[in-house]
N, C-alpha and C positions, 0 to 999 in steps of 0.2 A: 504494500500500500504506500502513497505516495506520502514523502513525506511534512510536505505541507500542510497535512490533514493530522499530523501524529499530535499536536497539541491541546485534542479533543478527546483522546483517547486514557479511558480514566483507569487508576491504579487497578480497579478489578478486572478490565479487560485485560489488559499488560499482566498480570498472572494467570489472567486465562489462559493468553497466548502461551505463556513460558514453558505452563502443565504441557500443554501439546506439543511445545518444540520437538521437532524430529529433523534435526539438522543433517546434511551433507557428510560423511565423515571419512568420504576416500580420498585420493589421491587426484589430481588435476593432472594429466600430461597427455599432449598432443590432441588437442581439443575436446578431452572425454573424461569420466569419472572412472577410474582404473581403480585393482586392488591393488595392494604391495608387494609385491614379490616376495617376503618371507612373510606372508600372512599375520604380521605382528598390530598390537595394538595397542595406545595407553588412553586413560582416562583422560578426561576434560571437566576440571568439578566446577560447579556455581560457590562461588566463596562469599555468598551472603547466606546460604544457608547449607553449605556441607555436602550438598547433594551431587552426586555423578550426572552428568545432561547427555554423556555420549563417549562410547568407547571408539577412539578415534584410529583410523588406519596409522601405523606408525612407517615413516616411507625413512629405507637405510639407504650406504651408498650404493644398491643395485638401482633404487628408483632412482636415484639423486643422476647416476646415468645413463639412467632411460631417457629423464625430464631432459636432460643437457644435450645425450642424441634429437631427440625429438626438437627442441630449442636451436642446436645448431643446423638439423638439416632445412629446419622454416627459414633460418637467416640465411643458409648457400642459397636455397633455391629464389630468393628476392621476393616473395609473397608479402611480405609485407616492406622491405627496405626498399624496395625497388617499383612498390606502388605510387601510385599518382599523389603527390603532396596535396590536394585536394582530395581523393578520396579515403587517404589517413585521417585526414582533418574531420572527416564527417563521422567515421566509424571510434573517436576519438569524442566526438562530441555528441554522438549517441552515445558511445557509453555513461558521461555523463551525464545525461536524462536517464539511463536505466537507475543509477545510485539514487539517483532525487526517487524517481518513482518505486522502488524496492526498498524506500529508505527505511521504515517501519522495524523490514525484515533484520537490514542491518543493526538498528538500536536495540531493538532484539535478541539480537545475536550478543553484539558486544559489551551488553549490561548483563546477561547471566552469564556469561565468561570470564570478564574481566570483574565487575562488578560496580563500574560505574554510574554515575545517575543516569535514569533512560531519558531525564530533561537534557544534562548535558550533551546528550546523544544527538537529540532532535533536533539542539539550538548551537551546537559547536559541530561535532566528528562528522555527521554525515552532509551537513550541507555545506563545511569547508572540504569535503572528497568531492565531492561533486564539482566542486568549482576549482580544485586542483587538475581533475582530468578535464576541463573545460580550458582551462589558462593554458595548459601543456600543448592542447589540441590545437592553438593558436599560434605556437609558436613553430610547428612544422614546416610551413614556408618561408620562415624568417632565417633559416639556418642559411648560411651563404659565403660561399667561398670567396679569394680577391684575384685582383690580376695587380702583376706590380710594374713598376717601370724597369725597362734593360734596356739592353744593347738592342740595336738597332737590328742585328739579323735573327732575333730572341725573341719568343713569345713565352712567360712564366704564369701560372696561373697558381692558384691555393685552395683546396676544395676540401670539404669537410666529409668524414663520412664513417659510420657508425663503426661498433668496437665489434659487434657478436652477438654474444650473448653476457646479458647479464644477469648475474647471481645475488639476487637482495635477500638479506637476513633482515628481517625487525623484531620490534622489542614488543610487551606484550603490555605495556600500557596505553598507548592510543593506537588498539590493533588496525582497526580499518583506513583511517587517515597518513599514520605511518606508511604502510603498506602502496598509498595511493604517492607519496611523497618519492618513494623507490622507483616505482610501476613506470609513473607517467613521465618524468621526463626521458627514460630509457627509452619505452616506447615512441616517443618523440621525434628522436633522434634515429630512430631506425634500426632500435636492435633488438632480439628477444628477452623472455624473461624468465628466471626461473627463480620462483620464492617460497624461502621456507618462512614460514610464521614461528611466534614463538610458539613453545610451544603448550604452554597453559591457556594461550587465545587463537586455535587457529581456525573458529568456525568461520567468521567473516570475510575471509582470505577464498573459502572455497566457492562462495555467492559470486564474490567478485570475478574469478574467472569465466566460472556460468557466464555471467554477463557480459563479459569481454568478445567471448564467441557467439553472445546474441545479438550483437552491435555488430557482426559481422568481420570481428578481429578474424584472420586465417588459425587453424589448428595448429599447435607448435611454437605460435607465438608468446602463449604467456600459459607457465605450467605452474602450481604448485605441489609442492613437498611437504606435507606433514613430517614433522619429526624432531627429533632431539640434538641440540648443539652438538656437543661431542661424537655425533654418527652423520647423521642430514648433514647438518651446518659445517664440520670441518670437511667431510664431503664435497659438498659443494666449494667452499674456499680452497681446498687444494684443488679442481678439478682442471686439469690442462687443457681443456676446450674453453674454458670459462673465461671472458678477459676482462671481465672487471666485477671487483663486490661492492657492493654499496651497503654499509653496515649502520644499524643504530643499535644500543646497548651501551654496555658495562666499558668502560675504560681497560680493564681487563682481557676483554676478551677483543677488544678492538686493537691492542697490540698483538694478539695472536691472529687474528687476519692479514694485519701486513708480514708477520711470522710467515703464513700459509701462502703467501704471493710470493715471497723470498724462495718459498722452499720448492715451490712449483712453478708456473710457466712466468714469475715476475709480474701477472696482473695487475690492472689498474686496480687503487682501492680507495675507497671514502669513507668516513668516519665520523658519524655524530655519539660523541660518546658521555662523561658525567660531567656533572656541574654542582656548583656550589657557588650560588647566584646571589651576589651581594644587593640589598636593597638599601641605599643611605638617603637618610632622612634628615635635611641640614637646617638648623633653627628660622633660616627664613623663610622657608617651604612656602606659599603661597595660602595654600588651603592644606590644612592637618589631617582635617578630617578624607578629604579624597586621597589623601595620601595613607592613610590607615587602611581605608577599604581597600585600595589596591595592594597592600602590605599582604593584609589577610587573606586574599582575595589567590594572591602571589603564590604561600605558604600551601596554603588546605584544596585548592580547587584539585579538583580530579585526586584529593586524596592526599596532595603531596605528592605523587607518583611522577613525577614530572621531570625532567631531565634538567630544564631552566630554571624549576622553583624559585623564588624568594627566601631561599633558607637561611641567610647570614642579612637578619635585619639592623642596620647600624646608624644609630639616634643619638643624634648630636645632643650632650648632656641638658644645655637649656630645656626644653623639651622633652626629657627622655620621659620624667614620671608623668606628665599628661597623655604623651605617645601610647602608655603603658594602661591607663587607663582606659582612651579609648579605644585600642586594640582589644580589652576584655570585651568590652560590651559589642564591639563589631564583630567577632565571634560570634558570641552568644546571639546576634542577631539573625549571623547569616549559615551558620556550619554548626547543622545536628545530625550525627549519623542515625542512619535509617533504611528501608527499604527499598535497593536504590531503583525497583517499579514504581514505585512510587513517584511520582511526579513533581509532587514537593519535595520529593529527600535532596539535600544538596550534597551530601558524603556518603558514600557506600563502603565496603570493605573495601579492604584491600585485595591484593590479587590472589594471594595463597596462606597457607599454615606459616610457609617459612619466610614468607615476605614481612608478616605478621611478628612473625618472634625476632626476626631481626630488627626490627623500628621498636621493639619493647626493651631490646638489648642495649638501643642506643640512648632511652630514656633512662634505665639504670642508671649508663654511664652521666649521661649527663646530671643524675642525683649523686652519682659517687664522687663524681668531680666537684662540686659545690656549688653547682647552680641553681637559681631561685624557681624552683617547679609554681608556676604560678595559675597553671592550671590543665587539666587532663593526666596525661602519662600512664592510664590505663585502658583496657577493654569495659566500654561502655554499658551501663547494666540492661540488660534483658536481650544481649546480640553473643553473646557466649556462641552461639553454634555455628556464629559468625566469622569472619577474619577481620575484625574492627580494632581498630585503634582511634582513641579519641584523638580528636585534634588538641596539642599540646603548646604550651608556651614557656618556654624558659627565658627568667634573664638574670641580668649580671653574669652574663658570658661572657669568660676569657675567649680569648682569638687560637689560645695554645691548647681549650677544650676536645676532643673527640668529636662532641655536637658539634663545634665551629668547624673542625678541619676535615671531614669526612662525609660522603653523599650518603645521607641516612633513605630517599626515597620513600621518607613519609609522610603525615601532618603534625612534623615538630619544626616551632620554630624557635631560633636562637636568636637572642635580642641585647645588642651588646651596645656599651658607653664612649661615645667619643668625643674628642675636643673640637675639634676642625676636618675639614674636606682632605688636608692632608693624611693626618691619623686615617681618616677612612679611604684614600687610595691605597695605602702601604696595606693595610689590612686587607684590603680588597684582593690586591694582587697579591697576598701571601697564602698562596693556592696553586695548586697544578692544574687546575680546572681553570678558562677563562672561557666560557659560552657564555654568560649573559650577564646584565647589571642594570640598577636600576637609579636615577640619581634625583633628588626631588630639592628643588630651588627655587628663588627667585629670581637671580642671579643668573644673567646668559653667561658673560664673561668667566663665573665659576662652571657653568655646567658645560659649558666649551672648552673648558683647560680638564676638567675630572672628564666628559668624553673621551680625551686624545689620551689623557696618561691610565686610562684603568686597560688592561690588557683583557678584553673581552672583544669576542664577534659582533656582540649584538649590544648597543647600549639604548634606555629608553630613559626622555628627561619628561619627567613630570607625570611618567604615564609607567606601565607596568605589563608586558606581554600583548603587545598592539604588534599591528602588523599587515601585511596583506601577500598577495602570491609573489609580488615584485622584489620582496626582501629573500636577502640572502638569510640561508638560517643556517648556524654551524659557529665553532668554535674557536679559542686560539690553546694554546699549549694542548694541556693532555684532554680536553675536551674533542680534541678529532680534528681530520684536516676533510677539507671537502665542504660543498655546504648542499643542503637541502632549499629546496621551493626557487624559484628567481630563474630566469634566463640562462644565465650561465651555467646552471646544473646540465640543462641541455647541452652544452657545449663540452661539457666534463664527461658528455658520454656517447664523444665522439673523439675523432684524431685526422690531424691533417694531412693532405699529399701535396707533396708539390713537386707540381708536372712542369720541364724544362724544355721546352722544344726549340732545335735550332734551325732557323727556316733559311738556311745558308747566303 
């Protein structure tokens, strides 16, 4: 059902649908629903209430090179790279009308999976996919080679043109828009696709291809692989037909992909990996209060799950105890967890058991270490069968804390004391991580001098995770190289030739 219609649709429908879910659970390749060669399976549970939704084909490395035969034999034979830039374009922008119009199925999907709100679903994830394969589709005829000046008996030209096939891994916190961030400018550019999901979220991932080949995408173009990092995923990253990954996750595991290009054919690879995303809040801030709601907004939205979070809140001392106060009540106004079919609930679980005991682990720490728990830091009462974690707030945070220096990936935030814009760039940049930041002033001249010196990709003055398809998204140091969403992704997944001809 379309999803312009889904804001009508009331909490008890939305568990009606959930009871009946009877999702997709094989393998994608060469335009069909295939089993998996070693007949294996694992679990896919709803982490708001405990329950298994679907024993999902598990695809090893025999699928993984199926999916890459089938994927490289649709790029040799030119069915799609070698189609009319107009009629990509259209089958590219059907498919985004299929997203809008299926969109229901997707919120669906990736709120009993993942456990997000099915609000946020309706009003973020699926109608920025939709408008990511819609932007992508646009840019098909814009890819364009040059001619340069030479010698007079010389004609040189420069032409772009696609890598293969590509291998996208994503993460399993924004399963279906991630997925679409991968997909679409690959596709774009002219080359196939083969994607593993993660693998606690990978219902969404097999709609989407359905769809890809109901828009009329050719068979072989765009495959998915169920499966598990360590079998699927390094699979696919070592695979020597493969020429480029495009990876989102753990920082971790994003060094062992450009590892697995080293060790195999040298492939291209891209990287959006963690963050620990400074928000400074400077005594002349404009309006307080929009800068609180955006604080909190930063921290807890989607859980904290979030790659770019708001996790290192830094309040310049005038201001800190008022900051602090209305940080509680903005909370308390906008983030209770709850059922996340529910239409109202704005926090759902989290993703799993261990995602779960990890953010409990890190509120420990942050009790052990000495910081001021000023509120949450437990499992919320009557969701016990749940993966919940309340939304927490620590302060009187040192910068030398565990909560300060590490990507917790939950709804804790650390809220720390400072003197000046100076204090708060040294601290900013005293991290491995530089993907995002947030700077709130009155002052151009301050917010143009802390822009150029914070070592982040993305910085946002006065505002807090804004943005559109035209921004680069991606990071600096250990945050990843490469960037998501913008023009240029297309361009990242291609390579140039240049043709010398001498016309004597």
């Amino acid at each position: 059902m379309h999803i312009s219609e889904a804001q009508n649709v009331t909490k008890e429908e939305w568990q009606t649908r959930a009871a009946a879910l009877k999702p997709e659970t094989r393998l994608f390749i060469g335009g069909e629903f295939v089993a998996p060669m070693k007949g294996q399976s694992f679990e896919t549970v709803n982490p708001a209430t405990g329950e298994v939704i679907a024993e999902m084909a598990r695809g090893t490395e025999a699928d993984v090179d199926r999916a890459v035969a089938s994927a490289l034999q649709a790029y040799k034979t030119g069915i799609w790279s070698r189609k009319a830039p107009r009629d990509r374009m259209a089958i590219m922008s059907k498919f985004a009308s299929l997203v809008e119009q299926y969109g229901q199925e997707f919120a669906l999907l990736d709120t009993t999976d993942m456990g997000k709100s099915i609000s946020e679903m309706i009003t973020v994830d699926v109608p920025l996919t939709a408008l990511c394969f819609q932007y992508f589709s646009e840019t098909i005829d814009k890819i364009e080679g040059a001619v340069t000046n030479t010698e007079s008996d010389a004609f040189h030209y420069i032409s772009r043109e696609p890598l293969g096939v590509v291998g996208a891994i994503v993460p399993w916190n924004y399963p279906l828009m991630m997925a679409a961030w991968k997909i679409a400018p690959a596709l774009a550019a002219g080359n196939t696709v083969v994607l593993k999901p993660a693998e606690q979220t990978p219902l969404s991932a097999l709609l989407l291809a359905r769809l890809f080949v109901e828009a009329g995408g050719p068979p072989g173009v765009f495959n998915v692989v169920n499966g598990f990092g360590n079998d699927a995923g390094r699979a696919l990253a070592t695979h020597m037909d493969v020429a480029k990954i495009s990876f989102t996750g753990s920082t971790e595991i994003g060094k062992m992909m450009m590892v697995y290009a080293g060790q195999s054919n040298m492939k291209k690879v891209s990287t959006e990996c963690g963050g620990k995303s400074p928000q400074i809040i400077l005594a002349d801030v404009a309006d307080l209060d929009t800068a609180v709601e955006y604080a909190v907004n930063g921290i807890y939205g989607n859980q904290g799950e979030v790659c770019n979070a708001g996790s290192r809140i830094l309040v310049e001392d005038k201001i800190y105890d008022e900051f602090l106060d209305k940080f509680v009540v903005q909370t308390h106004n906008s983030f209770t967890p709850g059922d996340p079919l529910d239409p109202k609930t704005t926090m759902g679980p989290l993703v799993n058991e261990k995602q779960q005991a990890r953010v409990l682990g890190y509120i420990d720490s942050g009790n052990h270490e000495g910081a001021t728990l000023n509120f949450g830091g437990d499992v919320p009462e009557g969701f016990e069968n749940g993966c919940y974690v309340s939304p927490t707030l620590f302060s009187d945070v040192s910068s030398k804390m565990k909560i300060a220096k590490e990507e917790i990936f939950g709804p804790v935030a650390s809220v720390m004391r400072i003197s000046s814009a100076a204090e708060a760039i040294a601290i900013a940049n005293d991290s491995p991580y530089g993907l995002a930041a947030g700077i709130w002033t009155s002052d151009l001249i301050t917010a143009h001098q802390m822009a150029r010196d914070i070592e982040s990709g993305i910085v946002w003055v006065n505002c807090f995770d804004h943005g559109d398809m035209t921004q680069p998204f991606g990071g600096f140091k250990q945050s990843g190289q490469g960037r998501d969403k913008c023009f240029d992704t297309v361009l990242q997944h291609t390579q140039t030739k240049s043709v010398w001809m001498h016309l004597g």
